[in-house]
DSSP file (Angstrom, degrees, kcal/mol; ACC not computed):
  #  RESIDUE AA STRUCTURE BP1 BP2  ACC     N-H-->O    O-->H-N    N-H-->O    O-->H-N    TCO  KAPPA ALPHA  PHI   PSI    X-CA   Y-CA   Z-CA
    1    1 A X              0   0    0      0, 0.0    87,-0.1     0, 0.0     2,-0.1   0.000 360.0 360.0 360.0 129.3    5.1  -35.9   30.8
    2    2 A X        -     0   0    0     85,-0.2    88,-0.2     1,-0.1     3,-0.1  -0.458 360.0-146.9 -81.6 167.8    8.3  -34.4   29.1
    3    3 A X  S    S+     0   0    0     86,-0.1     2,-0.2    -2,-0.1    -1,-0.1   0.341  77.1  18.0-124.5  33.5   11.0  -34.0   30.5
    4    4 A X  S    S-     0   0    0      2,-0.3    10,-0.1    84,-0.2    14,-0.1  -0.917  90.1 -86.0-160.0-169.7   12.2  -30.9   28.8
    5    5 A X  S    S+     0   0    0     12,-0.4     3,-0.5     8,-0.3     5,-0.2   0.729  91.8  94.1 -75.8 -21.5   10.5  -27.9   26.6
    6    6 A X        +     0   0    0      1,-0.2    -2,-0.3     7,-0.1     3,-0.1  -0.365  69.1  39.2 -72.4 171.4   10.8  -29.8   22.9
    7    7 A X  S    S+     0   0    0      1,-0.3    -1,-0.2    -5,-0.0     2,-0.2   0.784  93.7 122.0  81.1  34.1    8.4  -31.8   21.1
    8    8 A X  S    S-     0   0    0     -3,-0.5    -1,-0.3     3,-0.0     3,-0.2  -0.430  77.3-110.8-107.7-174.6    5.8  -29.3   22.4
    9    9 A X  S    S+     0   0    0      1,-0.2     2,-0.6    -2,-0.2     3,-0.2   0.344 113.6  66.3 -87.2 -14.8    3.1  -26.8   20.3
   10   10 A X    >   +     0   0    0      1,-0.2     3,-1.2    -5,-0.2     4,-0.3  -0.703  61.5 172.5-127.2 103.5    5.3  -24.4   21.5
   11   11 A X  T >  S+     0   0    0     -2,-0.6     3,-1.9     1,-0.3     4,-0.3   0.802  76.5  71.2 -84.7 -44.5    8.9  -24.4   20.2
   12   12 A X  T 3> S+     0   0    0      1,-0.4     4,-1.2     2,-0.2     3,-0.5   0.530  79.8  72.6 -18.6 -42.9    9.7  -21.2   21.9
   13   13 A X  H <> S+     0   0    0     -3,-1.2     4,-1.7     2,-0.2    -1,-0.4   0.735  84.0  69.2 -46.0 -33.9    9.6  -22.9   25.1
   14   14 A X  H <4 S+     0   0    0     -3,-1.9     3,-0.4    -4,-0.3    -2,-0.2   0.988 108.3  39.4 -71.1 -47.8   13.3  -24.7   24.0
   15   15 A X  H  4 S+     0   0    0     -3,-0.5    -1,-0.2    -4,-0.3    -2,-0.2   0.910 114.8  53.8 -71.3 -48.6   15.0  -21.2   24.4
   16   16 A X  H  < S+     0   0    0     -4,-1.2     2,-0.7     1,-0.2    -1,-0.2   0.661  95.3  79.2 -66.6 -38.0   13.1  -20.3   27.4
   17   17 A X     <  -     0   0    0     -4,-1.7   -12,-0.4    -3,-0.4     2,-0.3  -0.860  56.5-158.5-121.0 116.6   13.8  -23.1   29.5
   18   18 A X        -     0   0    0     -2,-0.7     3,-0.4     3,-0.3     7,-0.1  -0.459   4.1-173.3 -83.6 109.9   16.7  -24.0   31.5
   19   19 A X  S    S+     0   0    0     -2,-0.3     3,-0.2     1,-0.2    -1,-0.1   0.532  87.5  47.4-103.5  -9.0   16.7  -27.7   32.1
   20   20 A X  S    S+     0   0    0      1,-0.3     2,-0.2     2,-0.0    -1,-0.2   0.509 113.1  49.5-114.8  17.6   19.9  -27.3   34.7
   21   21 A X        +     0   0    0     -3,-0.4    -1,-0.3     1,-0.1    -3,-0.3  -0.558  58.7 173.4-162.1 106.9   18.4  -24.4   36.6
   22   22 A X    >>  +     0   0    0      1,-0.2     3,-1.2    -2,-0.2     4,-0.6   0.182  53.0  98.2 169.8 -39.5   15.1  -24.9   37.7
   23   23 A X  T 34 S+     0   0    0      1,-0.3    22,-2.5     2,-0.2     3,-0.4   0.883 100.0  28.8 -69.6 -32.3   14.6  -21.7   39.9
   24   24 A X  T 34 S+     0   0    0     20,-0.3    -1,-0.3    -3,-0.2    -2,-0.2   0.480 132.0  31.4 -89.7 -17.6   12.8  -20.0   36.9
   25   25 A X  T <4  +     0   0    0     -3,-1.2    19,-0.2    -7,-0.1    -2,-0.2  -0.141  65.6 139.7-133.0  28.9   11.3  -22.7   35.1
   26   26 A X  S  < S+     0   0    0     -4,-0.6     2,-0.3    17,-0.6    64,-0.2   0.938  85.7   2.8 -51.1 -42.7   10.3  -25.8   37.9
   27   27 A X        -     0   0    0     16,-0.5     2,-0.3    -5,-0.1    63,-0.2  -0.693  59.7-155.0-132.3 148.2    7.1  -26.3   35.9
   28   28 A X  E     -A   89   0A   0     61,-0.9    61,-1.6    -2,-0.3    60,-1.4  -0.891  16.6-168.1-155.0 139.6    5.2  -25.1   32.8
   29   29 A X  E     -AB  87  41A   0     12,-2.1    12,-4.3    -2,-0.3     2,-0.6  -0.918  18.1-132.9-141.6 138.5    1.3  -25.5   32.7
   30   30 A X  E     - B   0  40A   0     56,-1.5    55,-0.4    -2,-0.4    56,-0.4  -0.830  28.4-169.2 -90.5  87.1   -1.0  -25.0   29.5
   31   31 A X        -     0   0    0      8,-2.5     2,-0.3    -2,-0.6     8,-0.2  -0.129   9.9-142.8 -65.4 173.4   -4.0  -22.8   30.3
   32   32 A X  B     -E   83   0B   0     51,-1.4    51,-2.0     6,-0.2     2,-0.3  -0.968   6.6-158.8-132.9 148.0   -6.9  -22.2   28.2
   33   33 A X  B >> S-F   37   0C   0      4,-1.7     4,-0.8    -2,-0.3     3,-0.8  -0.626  80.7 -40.0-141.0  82.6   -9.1  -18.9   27.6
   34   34 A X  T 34 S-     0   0    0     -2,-0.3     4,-0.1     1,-0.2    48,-0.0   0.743 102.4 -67.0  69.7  19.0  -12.4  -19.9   26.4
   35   35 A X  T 34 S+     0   0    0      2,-0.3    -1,-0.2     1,-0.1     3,-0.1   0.234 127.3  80.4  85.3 -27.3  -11.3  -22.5   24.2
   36   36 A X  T <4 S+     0   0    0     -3,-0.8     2,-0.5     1,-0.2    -2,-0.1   0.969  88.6  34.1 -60.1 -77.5   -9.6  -19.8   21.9
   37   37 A X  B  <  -F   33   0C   0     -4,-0.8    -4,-1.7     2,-0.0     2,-0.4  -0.811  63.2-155.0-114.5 138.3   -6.6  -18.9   23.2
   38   38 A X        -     0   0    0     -2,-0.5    24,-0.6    -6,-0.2     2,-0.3  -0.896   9.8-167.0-119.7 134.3   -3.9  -20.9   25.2
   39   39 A X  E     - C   0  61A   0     -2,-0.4    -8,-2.5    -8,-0.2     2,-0.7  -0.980  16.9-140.5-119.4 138.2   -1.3  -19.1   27.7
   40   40 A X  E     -BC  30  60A   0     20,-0.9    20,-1.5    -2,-0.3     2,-0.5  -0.817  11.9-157.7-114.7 111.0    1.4  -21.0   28.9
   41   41 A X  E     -BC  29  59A   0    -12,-4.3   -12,-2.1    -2,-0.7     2,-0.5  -0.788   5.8-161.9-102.7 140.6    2.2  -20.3   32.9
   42   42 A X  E     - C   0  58A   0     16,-2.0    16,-1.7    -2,-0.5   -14,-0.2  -0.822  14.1-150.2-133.5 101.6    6.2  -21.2   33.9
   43   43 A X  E     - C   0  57A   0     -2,-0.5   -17,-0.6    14,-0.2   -16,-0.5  -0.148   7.4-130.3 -51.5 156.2    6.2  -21.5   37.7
   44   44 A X        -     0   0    0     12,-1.6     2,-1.6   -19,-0.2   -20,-0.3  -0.704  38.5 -90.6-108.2 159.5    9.6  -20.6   39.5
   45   45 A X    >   -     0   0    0    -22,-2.5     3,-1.5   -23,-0.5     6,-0.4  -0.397  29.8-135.1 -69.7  94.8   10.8  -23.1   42.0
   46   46 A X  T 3  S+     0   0    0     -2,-1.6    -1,-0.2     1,-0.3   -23,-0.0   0.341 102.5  60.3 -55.2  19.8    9.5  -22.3   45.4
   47   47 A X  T 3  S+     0   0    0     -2,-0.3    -1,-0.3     4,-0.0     2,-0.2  -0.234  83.0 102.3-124.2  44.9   12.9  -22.8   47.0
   48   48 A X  S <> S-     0   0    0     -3,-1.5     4,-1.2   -25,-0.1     5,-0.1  -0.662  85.4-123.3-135.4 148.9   14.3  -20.0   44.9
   49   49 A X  T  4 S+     0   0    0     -2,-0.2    -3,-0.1     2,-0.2   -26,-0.0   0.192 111.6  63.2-109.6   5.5   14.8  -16.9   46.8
   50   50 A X  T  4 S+     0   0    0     -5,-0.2     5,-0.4     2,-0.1    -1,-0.2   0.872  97.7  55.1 -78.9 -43.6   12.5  -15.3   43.8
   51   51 A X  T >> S+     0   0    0     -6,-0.4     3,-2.6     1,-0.3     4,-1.2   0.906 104.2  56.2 -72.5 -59.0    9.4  -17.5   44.8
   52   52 A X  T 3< S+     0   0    0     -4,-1.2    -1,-0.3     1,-0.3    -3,-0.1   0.771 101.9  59.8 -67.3 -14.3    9.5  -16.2   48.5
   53   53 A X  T 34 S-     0   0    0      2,-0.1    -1,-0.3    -5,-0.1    19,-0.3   0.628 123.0-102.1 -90.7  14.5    9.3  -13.2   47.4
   54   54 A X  T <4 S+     0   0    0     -3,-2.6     2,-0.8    17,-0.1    -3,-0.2   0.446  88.7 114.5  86.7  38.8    6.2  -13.3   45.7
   55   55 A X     <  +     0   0    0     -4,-1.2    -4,-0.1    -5,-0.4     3,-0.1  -0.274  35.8 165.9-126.6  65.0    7.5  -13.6   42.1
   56   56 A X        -     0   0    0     -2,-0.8   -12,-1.6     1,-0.1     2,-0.1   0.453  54.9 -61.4 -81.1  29.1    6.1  -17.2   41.6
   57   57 A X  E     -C   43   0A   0    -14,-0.3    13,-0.8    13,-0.1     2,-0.4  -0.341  55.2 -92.4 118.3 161.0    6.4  -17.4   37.6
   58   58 A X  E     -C   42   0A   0    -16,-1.7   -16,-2.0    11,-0.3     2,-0.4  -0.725  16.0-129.5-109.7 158.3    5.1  -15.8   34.5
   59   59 A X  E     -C   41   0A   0      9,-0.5     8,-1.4    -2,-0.4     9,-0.8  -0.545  23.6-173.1 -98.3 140.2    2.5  -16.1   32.0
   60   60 A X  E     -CD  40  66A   0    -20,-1.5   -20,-0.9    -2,-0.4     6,-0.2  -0.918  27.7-116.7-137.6 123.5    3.2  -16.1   27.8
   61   61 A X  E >   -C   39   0A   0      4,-3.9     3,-1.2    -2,-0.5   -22,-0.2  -0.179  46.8 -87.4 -49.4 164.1    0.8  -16.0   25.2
   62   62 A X  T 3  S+     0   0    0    -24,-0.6    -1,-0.2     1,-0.2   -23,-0.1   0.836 125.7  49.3 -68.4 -21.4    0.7  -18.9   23.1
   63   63 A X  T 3  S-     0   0    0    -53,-0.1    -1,-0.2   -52,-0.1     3,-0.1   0.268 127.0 -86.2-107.9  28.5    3.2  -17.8   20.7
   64   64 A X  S <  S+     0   0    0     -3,-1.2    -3,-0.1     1,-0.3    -2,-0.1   0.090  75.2 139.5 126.0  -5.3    5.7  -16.8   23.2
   65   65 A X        -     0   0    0     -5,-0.2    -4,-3.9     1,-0.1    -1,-0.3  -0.352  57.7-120.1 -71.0 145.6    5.1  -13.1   24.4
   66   66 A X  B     +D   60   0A   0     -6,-0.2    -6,-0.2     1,-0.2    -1,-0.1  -0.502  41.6 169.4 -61.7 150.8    5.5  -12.6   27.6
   67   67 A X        +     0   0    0     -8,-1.4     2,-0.2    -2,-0.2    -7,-0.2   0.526  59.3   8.1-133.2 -21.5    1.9  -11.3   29.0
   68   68 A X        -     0   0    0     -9,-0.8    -9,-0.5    -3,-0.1     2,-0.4  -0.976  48.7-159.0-159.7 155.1    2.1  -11.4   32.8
   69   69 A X        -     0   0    0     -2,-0.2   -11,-0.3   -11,-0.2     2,-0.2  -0.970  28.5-123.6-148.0 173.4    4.4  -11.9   35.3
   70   70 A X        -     0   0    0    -13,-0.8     2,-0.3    -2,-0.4     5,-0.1  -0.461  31.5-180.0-116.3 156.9    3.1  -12.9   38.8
   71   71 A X  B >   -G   74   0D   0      3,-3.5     3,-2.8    -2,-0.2   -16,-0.2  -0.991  51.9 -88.1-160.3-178.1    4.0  -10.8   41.9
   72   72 A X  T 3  S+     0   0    0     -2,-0.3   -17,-0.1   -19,-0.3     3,-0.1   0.455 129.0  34.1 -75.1  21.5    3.3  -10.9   45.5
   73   73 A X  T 3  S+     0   0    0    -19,-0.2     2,-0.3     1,-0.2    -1,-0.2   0.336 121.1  44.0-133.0  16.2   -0.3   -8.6   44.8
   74   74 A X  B <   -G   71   0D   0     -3,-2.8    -3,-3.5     4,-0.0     2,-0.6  -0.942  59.7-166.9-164.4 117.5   -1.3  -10.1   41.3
   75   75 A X    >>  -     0   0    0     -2,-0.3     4,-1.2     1,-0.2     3,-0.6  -0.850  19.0-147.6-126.0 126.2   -1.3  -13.7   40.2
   76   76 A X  H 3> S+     0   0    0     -2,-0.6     4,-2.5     2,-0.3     5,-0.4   0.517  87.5  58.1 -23.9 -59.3   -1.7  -13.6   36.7
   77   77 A X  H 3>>S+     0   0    0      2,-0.3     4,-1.4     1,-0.2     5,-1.3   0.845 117.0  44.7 -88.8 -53.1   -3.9  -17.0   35.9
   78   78 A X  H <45S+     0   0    0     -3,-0.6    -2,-0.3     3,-0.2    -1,-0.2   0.946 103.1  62.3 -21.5 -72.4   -6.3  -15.4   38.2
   79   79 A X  H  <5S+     0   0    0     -4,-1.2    -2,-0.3     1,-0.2    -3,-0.2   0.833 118.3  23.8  13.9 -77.3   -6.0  -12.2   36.8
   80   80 A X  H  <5S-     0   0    0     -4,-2.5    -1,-0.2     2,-0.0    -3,-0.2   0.853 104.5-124.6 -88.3 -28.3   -7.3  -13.2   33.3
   81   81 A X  T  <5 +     0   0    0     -4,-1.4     2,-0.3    -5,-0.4    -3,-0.2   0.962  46.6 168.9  63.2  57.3   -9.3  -16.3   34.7
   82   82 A X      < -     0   0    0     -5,-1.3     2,-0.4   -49,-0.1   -49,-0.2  -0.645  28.0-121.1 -99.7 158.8   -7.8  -18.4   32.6
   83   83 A X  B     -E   32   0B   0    -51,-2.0   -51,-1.4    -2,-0.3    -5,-0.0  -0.915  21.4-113.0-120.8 136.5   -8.3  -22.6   33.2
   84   84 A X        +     0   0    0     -2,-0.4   -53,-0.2   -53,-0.2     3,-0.1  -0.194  38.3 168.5 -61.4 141.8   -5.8  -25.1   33.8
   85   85 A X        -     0   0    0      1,-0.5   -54,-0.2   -55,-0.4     2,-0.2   0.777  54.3 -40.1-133.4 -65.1   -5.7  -27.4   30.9
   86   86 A X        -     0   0    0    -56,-0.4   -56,-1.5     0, 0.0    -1,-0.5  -0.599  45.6-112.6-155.5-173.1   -2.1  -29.8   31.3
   87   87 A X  E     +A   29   0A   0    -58,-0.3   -58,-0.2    -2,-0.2   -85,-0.2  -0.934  24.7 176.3-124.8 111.4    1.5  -29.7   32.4
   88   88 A X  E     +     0   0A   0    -60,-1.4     2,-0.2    -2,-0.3   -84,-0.2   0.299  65.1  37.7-112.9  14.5    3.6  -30.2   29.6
   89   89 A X  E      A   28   0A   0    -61,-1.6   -61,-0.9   -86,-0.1   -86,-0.1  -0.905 360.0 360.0-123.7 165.9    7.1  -29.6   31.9
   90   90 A X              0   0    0     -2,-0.2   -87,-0.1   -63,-0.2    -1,-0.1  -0.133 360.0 360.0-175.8 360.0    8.6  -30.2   35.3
């Protein structure tokens, strides 16, 4: 496990992710979409006053757009039916 965004496939991740504030980033998990295409979920810290509000992280394409962002009536990795593949943060 790392324990920050480098030394990934996805360099984009190094800007993205906050290694001293956690409420936006706790986690980051590699999905897969049929073996093609990989989407990158970063969970928010469920003791973050975002997370209770249904805003539990966002979704990015593999080369960094954002694609999704979760809220309390759509979670994204559902949504597309995408499959958990690793956790390469948290």
């Amino acid at each position: 496990m790392l324990s920050y965004a480098q030394n990934t496939s996805y360099p984009w991740l190094d800007e993205l992710i906050d290694t001293e504030d956690c409420c936006y980033n706790q986690r980051v998990d590699v999905y897969d979409y049929h073996g093609v295409h990989k989407f990158i979920f970063v969970a928010n810290d469920e003791n973050c006053s975002s997370f209770s509000e249904g805003y539990t992280g966002s979704l990015y394409y593999q080369d960094g757009r954002l694609w999704c962002n979760n809220r309390p009536d759509l979670d994204c990795r559902r949504w597309y039916k995408i499959s958990y593949e690793s956790t390469i943060y948290e």
